[in-house]
C-alpha distance (Angstrom), angle and dihedral (degrees) to the residues before:
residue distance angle dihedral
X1 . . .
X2 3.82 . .
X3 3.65 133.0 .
X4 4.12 131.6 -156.9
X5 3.47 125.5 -171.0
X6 4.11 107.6 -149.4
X7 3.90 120.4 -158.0
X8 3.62 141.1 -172.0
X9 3.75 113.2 -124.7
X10 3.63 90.9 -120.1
X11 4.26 95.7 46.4
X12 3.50 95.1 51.9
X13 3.73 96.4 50.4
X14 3.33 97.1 45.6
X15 3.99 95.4 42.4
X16 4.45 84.9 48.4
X17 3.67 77.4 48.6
X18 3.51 94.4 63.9
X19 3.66 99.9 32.7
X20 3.91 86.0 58.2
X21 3.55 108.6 32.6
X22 3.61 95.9 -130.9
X23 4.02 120.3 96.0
X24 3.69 121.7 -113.2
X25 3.91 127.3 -144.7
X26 4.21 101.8 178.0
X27 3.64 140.1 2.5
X28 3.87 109.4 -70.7
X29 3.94 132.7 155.5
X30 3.67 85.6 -86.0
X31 3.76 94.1 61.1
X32 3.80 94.5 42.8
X33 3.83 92.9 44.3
X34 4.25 83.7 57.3
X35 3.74 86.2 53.6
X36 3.98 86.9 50.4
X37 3.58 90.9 51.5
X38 3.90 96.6 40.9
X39 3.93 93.4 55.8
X40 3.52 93.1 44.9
X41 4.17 90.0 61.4
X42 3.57 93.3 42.2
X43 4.06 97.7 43.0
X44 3.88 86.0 45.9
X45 3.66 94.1 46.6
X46 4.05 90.6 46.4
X47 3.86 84.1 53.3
X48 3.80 103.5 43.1
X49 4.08 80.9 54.5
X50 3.65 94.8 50.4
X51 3.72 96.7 46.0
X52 3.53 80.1 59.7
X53 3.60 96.8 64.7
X54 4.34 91.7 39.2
X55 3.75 96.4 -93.9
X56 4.21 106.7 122.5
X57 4.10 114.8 -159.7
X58 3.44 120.6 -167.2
X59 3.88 112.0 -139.5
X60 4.00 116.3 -125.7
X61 3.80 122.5 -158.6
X62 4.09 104.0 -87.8
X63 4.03 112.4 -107.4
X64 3.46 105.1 -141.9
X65 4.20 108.8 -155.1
X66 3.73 119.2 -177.2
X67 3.89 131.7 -176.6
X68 3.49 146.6 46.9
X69 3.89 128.1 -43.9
X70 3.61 102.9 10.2
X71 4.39 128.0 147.6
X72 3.95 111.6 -142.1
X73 3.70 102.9 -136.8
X74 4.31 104.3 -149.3
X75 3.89 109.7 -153.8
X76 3.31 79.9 -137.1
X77 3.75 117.9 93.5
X78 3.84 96.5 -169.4
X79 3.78 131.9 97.1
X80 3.77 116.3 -61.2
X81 3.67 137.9 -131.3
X82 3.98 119.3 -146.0
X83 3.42 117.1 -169.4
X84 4.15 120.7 -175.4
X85 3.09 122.5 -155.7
X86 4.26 135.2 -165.9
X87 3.65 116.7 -145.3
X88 4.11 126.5 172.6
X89 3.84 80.9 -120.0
X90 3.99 93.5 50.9
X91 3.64 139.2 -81.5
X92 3.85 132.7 -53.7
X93 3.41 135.8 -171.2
X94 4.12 128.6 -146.7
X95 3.85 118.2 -162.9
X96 3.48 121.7 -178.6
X97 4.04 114.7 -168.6
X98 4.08 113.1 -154.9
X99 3.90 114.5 -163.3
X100 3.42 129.3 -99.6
X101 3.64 90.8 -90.9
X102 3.97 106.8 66.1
């Protein structure tokens, strides 16, 4: 299974914004670290739940793309789940991609 997190330009500066207190104007290291940080809550939360139910995920280092006109390529090869999401800061998406095998 793998998982991306998928941001408008304008929702992730504004939520790193308000996760650091200080206000953003452009994709820096800063921003991207934020997105860092945010997938690693939400991946370990995702897994803490799963263990839960007997499923064990191994955690990956976060790959942190930014910029216009890029594909995510899962490293999963199975169906995948895209979930939108509205925010008062802008819209995200979280996929999830299961392996080939579910």
């Amino acid at each position: 299974m793998s998982m991306a997190l998928i941001f408008t330009e304008q929702c992730i500066k504004d939520i790193a914004s308000n996760l650091l207190g200080v206000p953003f104007t452009e994709l820096n290291h800063e921003v991207k670290d934020a997105v860092g940080e945010l997938t690693n809550m939400i991946c370990g939360d995702a897994r803490r739940r799963f263990a839960e139910d007997g499923f064990v995920l191994q955690a990956g280092i976060p790959a942190i793309v930014a910029g216009r006109d890029h594909t995510i390529a899962h490293i999963a090869s199975g169906p995948c789940l895209a979930v939108p999401f509205e925010t008062s800061q802008g819209s995200f998406m979280v996929e999830v991609a299961f392996s080939g095998s579910t």
